[in-house]
KOLMILUM-699746 format. One record per atom (N, C-alpha, C, CB): residue number from 1; residue in three letters; atom name; y, z, x. Coordinates in nm, 4 decimals, padded with zeros to 6 digits, always signed. Glycine has a CB too. Example, Ala and Ser with C-alpha at 12.3 -4.5 7.8 and 13.67 -1.06 7.14 Angstrom:
2
<site seq="1" type="ALA" atom="N" yy="-00.5690" zz="+00.7800" xx="+01.3190"/>
<site seq="1" type="ALA" atom="CA" yy="-00.4500" zz="+00.7800" xx="+01.2300"/>
<site seq="1" type="ALA" atom="C" yy="-00.3300" zz="+00.7800" xx="+01.3200"/>
<site seq="1" type="ALA" atom="CB" yy="-00.4473" zz="+00.9046" xx="+01.1308"/>
<site seq="2" type="SER" atom="N" yy="-00.2250" zz="+00.7080" xx="+01.2850"/>
<site seq="2" type="SER" atom="CA" yy="-00.1060" zz="+00.7140" xx="+01.3670"/>
<site seq="2" type="SER" atom="C" yy="+00.0030" zz="+00.7870" xx="+01.2900"/>
<site seq="2" type="SER" atom="CB" yy="-00.0598" zz="+00.5725" xx="+01.4084"/>
//
This chain:
61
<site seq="1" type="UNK" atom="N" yy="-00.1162" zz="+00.0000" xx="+00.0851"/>
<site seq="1" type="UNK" atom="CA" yy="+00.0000" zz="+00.0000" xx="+00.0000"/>
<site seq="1" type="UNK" atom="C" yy="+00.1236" zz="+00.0000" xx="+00.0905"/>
<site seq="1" type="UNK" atom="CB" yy="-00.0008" zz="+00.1226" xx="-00.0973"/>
<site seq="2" type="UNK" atom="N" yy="+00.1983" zz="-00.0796" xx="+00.0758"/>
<site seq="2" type="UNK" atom="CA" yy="+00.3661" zz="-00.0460" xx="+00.1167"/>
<site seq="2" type="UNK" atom="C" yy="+00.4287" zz="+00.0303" xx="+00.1522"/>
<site seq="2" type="UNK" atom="CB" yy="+00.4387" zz="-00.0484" xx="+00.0584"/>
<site seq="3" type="UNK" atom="N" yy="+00.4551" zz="+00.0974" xx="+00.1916"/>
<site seq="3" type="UNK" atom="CA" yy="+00.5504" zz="+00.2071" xx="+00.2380"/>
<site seq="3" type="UNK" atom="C" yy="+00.6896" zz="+00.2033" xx="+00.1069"/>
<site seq="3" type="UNK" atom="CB" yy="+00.6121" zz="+00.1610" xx="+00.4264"/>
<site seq="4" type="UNK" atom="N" yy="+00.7286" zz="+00.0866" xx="+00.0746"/>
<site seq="4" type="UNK" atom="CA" yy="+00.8708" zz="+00.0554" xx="-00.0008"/>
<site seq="4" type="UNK" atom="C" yy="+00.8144" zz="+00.0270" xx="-00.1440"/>
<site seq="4" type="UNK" atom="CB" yy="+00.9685" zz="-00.0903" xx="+00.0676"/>
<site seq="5" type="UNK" atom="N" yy="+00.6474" zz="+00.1001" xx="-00.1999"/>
<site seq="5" type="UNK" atom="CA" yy="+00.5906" zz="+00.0460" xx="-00.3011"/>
<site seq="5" type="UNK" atom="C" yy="+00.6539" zz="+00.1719" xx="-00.3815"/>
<site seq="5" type="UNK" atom="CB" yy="+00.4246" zz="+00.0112" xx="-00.2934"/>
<site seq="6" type="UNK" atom="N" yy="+00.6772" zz="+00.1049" xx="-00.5036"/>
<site seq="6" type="UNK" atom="CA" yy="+00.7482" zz="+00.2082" xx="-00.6298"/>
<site seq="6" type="UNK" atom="C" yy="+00.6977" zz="+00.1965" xx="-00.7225"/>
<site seq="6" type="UNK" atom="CB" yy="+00.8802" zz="+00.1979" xx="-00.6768"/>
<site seq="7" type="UNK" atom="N" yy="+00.6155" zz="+00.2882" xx="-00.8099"/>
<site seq="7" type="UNK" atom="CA" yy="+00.5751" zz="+00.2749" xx="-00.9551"/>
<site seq="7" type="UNK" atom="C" yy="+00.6795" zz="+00.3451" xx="-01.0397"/>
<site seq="7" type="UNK" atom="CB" yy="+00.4299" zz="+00.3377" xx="-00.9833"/>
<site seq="8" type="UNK" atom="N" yy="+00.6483" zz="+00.2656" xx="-01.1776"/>
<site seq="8" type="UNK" atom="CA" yy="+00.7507" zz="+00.3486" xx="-01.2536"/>
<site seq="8" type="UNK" atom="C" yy="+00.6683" zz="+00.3517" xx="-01.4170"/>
<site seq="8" type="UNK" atom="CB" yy="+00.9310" zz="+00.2601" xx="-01.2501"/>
<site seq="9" type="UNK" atom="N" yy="+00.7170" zz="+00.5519" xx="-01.3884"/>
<site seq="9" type="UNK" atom="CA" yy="+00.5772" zz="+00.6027" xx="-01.4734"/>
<site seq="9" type="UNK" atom="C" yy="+00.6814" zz="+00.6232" xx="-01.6225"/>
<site seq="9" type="UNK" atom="CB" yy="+00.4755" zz="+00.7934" xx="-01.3935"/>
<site seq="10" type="UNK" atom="N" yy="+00.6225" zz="+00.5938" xx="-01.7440"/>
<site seq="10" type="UNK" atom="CA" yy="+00.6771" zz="+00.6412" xx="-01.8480"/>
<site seq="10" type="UNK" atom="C" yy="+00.6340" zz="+00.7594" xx="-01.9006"/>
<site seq="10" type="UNK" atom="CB" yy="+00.6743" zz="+00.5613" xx="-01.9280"/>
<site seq="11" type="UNK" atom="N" yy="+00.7250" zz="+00.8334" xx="-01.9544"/>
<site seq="11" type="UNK" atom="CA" yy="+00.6973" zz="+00.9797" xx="-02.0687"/>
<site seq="11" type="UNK" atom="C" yy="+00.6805" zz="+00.9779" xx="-02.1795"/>
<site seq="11" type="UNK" atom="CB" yy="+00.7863" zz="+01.0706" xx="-02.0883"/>
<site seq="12" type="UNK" atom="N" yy="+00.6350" zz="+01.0809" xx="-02.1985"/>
<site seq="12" type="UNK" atom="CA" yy="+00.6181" zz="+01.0206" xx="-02.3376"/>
<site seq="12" type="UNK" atom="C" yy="+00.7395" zz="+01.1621" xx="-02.3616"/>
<site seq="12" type="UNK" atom="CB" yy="+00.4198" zz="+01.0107" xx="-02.4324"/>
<site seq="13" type="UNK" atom="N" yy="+00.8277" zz="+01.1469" xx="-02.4864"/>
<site seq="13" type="UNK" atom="CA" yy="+00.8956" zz="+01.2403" xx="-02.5681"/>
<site seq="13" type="UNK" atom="C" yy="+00.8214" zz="+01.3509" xx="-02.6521"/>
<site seq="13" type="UNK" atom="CB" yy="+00.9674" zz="+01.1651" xx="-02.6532"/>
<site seq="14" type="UNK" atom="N" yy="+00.8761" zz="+01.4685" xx="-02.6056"/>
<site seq="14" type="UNK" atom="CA" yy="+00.8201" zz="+01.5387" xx="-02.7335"/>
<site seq="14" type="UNK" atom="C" yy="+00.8601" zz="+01.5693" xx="-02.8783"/>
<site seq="14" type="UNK" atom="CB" yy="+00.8032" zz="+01.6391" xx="-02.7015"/>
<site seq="15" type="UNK" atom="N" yy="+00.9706" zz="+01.5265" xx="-02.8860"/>
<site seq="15" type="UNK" atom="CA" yy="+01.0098" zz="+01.5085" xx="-03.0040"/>
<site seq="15" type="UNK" atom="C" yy="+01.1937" zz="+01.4257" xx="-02.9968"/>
<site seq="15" type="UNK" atom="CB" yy="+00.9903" zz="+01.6710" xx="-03.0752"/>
<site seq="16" type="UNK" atom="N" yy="+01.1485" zz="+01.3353" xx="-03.1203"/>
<site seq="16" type="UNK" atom="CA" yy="+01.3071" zz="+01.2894" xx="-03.1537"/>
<site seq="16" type="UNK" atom="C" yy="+01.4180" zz="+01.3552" xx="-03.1380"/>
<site seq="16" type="UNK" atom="CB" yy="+01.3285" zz="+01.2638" xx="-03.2716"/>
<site seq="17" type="UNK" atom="N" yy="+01.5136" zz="+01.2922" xx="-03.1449"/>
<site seq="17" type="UNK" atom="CA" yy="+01.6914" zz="+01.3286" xx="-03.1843"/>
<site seq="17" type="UNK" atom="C" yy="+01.6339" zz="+01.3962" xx="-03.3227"/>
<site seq="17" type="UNK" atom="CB" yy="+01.8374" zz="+01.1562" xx="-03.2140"/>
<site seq="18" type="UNK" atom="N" yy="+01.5840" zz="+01.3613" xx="-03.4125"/>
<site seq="18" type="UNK" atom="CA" yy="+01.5611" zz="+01.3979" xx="-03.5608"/>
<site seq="18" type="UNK" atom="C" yy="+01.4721" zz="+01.5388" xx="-03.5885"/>
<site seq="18" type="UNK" atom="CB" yy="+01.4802" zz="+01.2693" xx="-03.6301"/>
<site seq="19" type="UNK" atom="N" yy="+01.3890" zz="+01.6057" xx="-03.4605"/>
<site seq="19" type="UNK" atom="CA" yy="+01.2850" zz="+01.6484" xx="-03.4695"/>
<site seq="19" type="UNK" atom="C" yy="+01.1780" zz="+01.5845" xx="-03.5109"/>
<site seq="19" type="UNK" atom="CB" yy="+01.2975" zz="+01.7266" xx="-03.5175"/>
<site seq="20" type="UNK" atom="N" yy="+01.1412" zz="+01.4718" xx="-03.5395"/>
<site seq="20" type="UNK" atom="CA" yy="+01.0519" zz="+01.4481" xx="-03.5309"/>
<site seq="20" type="UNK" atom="C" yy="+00.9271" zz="+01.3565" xx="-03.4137"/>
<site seq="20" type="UNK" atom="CB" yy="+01.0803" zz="+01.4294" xx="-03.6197"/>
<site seq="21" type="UNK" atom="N" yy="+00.8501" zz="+01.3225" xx="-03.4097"/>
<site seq="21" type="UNK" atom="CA" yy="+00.7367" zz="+01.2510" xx="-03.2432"/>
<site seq="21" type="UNK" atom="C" yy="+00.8344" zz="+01.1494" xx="-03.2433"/>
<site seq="21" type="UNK" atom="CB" yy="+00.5208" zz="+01.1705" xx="-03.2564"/>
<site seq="22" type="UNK" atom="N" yy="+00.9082" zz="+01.2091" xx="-03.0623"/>
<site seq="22" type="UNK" atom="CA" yy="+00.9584" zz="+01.0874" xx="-03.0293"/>
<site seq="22" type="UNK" atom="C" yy="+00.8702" zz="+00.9612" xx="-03.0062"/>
<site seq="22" type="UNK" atom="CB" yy="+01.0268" zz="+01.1102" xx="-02.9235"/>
<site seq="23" type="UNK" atom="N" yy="+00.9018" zz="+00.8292" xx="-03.0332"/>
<site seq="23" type="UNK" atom="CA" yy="+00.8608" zz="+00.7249" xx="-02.9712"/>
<site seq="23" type="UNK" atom="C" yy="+00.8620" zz="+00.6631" xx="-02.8048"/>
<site seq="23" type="UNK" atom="CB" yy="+00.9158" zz="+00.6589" xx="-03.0413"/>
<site seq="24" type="UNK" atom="N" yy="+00.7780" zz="+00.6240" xx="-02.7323"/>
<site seq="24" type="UNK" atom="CA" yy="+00.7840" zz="+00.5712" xx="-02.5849"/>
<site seq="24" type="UNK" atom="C" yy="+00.8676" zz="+00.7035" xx="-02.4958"/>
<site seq="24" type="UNK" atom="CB" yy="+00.8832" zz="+00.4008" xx="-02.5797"/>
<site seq="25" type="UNK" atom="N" yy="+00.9274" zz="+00.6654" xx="-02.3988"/>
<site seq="25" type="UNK" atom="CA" yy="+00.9855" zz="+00.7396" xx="-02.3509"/>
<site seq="25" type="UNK" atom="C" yy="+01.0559" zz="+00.7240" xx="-02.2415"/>
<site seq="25" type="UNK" atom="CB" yy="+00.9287" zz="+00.8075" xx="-02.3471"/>
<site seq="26" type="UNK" atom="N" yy="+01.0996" zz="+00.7881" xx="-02.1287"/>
<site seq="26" type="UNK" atom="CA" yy="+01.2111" zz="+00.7859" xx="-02.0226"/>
<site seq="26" type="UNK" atom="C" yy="+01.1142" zz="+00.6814" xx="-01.8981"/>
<site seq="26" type="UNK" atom="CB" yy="+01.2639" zz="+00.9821" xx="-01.9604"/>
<site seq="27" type="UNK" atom="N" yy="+01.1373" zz="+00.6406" xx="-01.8284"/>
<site seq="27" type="UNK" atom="CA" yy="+01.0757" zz="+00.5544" xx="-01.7228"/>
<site seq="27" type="UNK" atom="C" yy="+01.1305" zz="+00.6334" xx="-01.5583"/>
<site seq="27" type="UNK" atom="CB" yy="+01.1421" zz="+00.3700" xx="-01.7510"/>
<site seq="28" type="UNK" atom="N" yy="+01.0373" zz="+00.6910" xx="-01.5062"/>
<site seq="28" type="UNK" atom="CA" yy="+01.1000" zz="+00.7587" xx="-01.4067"/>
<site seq="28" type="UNK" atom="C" yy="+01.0057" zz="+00.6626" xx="-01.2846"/>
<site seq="28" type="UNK" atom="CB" yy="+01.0826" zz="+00.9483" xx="-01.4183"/>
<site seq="29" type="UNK" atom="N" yy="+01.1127" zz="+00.6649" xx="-01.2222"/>
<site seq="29" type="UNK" atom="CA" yy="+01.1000" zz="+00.5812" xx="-01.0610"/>
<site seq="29" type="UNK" atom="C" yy="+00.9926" zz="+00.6849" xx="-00.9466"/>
<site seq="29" type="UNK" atom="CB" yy="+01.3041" zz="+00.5699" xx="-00.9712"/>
<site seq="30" type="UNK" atom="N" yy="+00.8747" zz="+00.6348" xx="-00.8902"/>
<site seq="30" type="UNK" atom="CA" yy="+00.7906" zz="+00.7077" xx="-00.7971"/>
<site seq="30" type="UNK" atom="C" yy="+00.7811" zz="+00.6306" xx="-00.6578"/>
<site seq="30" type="UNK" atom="CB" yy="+00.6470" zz="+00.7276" xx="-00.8613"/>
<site seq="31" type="UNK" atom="N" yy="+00.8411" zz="+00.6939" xx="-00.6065"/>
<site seq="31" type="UNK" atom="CA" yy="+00.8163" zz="+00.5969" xx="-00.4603"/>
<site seq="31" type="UNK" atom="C" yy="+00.7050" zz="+00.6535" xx="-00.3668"/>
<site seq="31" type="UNK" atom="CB" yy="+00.9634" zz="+00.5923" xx="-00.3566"/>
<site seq="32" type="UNK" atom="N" yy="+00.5865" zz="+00.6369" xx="-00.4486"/>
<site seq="32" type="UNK" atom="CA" yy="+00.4320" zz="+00.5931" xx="-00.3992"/>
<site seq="32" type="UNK" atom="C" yy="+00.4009" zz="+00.5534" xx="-00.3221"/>
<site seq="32" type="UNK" atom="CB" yy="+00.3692" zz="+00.5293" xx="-00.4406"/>
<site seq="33" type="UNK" atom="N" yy="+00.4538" zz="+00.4513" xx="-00.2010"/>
<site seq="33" type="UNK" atom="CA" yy="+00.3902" zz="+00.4206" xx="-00.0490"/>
<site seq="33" type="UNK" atom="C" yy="+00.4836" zz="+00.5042" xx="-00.0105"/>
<site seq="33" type="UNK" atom="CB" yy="+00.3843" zz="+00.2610" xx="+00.0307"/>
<site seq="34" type="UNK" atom="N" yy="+00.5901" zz="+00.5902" xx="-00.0177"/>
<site seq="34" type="UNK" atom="CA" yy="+00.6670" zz="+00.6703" xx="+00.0866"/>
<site seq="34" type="UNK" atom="C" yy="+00.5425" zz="+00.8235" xx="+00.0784"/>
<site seq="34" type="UNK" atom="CB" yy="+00.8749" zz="+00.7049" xx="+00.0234"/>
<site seq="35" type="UNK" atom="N" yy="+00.5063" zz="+00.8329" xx="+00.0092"/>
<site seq="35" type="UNK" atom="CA" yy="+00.4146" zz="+00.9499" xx="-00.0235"/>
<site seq="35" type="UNK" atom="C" yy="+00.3028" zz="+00.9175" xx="+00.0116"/>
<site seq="35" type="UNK" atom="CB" yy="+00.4052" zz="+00.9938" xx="-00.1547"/>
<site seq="36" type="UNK" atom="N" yy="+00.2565" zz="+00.7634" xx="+00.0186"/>
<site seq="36" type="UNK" atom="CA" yy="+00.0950" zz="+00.8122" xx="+00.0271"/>
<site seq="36" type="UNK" atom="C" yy="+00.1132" zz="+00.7807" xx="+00.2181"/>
<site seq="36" type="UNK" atom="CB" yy="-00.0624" zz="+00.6764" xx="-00.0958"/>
<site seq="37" type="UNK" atom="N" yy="+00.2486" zz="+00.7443" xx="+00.2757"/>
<site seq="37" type="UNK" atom="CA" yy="+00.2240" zz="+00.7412" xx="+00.4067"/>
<site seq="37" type="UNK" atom="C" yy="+00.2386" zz="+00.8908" xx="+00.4593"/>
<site seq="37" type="UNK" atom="CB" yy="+00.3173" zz="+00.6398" xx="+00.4739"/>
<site seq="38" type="UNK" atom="N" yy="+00.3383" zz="+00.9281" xx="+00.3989"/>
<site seq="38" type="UNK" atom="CA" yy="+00.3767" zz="+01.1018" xx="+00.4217"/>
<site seq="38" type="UNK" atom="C" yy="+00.2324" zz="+01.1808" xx="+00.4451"/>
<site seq="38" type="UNK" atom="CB" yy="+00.4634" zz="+01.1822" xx="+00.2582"/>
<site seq="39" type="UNK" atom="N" yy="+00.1734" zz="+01.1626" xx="+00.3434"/>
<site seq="39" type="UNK" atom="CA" yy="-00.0249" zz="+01.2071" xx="+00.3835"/>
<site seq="39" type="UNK" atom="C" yy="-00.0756" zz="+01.1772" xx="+00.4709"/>
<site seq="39" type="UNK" atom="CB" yy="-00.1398" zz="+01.1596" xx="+00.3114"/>
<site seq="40" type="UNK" atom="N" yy="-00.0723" zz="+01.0463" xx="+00.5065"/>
<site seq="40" type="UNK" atom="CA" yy="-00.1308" zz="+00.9537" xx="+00.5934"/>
<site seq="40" type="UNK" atom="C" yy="-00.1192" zz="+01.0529" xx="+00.7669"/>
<site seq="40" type="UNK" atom="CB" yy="-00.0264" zz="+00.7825" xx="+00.5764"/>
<site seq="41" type="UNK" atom="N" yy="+00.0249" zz="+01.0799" xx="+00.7799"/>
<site seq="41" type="UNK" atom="CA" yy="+00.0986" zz="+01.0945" xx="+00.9054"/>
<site seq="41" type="UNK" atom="C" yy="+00.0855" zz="+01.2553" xx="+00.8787"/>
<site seq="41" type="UNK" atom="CB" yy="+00.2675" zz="+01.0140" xx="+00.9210"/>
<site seq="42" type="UNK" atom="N" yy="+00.0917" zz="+01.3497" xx="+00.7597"/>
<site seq="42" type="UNK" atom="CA" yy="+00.0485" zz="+01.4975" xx="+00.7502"/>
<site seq="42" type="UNK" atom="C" yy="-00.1195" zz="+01.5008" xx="+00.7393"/>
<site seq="42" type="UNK" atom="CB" yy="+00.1240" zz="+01.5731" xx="+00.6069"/>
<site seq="43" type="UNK" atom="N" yy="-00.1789" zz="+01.4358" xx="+00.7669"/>
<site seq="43" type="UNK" atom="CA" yy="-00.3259" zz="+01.4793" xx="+00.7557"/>
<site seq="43" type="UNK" atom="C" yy="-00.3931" zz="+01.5560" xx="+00.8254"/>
<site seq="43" type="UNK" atom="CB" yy="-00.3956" zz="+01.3984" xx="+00.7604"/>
<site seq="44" type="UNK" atom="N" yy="-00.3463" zz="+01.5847" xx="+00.9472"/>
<site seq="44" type="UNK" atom="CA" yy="-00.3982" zz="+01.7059" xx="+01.0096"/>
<site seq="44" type="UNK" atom="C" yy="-00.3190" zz="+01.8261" xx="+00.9869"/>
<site seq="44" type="UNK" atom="CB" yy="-00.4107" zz="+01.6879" xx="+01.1496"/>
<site seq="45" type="UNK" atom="N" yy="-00.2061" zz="+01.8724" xx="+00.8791"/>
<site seq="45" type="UNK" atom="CA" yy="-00.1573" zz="+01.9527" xx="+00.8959"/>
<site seq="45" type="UNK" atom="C" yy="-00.1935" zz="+02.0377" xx="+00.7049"/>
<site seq="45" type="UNK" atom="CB" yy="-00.0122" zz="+01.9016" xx="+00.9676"/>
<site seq="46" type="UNK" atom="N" yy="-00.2378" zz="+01.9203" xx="+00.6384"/>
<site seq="46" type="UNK" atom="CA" yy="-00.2899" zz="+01.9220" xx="+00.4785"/>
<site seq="46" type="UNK" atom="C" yy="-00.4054" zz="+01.9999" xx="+00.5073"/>
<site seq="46" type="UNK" atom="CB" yy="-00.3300" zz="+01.7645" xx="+00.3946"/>
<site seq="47" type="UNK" atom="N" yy="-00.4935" zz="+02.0784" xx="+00.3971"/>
<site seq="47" type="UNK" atom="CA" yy="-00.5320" zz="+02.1356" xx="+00.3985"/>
<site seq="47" type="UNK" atom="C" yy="-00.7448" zz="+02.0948" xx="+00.3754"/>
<site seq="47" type="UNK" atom="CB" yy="-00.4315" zz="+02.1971" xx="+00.3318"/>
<site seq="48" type="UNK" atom="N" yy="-00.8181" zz="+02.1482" xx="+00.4330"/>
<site seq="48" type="UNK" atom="CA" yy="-00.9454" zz="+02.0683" xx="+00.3748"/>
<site seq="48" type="UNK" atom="C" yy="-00.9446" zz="+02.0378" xx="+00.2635"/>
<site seq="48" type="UNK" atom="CB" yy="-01.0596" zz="+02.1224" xx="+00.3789"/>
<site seq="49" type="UNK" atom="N" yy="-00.9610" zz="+02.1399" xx="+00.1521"/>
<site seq="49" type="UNK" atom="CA" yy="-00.9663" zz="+02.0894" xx="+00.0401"/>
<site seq="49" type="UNK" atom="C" yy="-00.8504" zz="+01.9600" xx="-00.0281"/>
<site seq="49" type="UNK" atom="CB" yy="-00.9675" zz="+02.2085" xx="-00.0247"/>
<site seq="50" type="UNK" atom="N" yy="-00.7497" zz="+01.9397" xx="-00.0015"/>
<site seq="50" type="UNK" atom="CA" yy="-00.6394" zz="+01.8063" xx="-00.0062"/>
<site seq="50" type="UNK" atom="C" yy="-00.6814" zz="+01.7239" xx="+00.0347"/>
<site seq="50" type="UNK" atom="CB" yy="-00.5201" zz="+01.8003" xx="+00.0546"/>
<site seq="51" type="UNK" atom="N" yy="-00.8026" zz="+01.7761" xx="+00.2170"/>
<site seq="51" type="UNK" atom="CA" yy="-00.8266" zz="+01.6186" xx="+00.2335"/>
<site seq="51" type="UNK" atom="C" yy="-00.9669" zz="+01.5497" xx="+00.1540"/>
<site seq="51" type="UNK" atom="CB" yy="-00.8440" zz="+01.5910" xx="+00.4051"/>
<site seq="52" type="UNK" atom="N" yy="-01.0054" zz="+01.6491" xx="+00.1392"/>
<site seq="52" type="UNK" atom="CA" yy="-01.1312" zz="+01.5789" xx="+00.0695"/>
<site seq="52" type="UNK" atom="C" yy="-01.1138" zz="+01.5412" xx="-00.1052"/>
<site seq="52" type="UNK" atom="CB" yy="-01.2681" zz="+01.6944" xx="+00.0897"/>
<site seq="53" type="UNK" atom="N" yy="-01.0103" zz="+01.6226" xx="-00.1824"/>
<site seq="53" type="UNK" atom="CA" yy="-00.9836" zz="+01.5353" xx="-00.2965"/>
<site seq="53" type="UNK" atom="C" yy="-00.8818" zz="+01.4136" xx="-00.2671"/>
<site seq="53" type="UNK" atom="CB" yy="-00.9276" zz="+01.6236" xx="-00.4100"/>
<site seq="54" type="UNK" atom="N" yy="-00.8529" zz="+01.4024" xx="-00.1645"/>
<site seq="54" type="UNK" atom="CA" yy="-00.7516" zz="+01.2583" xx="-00.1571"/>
<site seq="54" type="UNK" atom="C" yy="-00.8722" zz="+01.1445" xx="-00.0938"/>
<site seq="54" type="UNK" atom="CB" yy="-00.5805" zz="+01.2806" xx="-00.0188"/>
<site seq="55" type="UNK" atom="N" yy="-00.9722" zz="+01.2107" xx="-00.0141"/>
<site seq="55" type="UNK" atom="CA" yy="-01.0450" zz="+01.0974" xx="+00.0444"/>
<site seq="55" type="UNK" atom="C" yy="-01.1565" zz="+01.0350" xx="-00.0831"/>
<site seq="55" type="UNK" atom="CB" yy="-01.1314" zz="+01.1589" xx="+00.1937"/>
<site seq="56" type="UNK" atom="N" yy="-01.2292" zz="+01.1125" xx="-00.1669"/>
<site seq="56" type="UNK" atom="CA" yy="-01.2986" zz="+01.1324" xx="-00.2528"/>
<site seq="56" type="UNK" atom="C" yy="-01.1954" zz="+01.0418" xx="-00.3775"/>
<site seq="56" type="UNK" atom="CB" yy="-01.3340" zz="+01.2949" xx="-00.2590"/>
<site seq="57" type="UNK" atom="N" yy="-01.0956" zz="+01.0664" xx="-00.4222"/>
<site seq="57" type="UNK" atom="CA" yy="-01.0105" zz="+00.9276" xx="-00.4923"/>
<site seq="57" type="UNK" atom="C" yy="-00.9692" zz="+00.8094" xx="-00.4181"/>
<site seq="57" type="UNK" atom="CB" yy="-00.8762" zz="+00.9663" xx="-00.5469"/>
<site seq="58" type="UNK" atom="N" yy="-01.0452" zz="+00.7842" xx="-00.2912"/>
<site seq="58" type="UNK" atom="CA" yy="-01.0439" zz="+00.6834" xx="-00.2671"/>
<site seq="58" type="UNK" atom="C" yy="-00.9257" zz="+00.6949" xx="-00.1247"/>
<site seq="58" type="UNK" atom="CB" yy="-01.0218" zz="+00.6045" xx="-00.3999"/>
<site seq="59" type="UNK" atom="N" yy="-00.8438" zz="+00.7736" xx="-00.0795"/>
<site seq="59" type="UNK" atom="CA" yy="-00.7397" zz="+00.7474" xx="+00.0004"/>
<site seq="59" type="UNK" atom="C" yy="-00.8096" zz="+00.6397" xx="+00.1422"/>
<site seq="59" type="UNK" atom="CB" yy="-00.6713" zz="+00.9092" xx="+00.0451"/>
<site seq="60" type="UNK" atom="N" yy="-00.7190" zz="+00.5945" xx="+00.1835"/>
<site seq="60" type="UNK" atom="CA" yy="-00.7993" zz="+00.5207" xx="+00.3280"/>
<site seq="60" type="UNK" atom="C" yy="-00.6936" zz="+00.5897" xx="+00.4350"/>
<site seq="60" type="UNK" atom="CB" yy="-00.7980" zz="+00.3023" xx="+00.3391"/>
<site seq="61" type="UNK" atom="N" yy="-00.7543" zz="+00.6457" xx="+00.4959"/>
<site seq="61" type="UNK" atom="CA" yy="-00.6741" zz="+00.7032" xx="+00.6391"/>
<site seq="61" type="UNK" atom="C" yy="-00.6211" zz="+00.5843" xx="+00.7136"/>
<site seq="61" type="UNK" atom="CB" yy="-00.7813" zz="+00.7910" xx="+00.7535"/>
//
């Protein structure tokens, strides 16, 4: 992945202006290759258990 890769995650609302189930929601910006390199370059300092649920979802060192 990119280093400059950005997902952008939506929310969902918990409720309307009206009180009632908001519809869709806010779109917030994740800058996802700045983080998954941040791991990449902290991996000896993360903890066993971090590294083995990040390797176990697949991370590639």
């Amino acid at each position: 992945m990119p280093r400059a890769h950005v997902e952008t995650v939506v929310t969902e609302t918990a409720a309307g202006s009206e009180g009632g189930a908001g519809e869709g929601g806010e779109g917030i910006e994740v800058r996802l290759g700045k983080w998954v390199n941040n791991q990449r370059t902290r991996r000896s300092s993360l903890g066993e258990g971090r590294v083995r649920l990040l390797t176990e979802l697949g991370m590639r060192w």
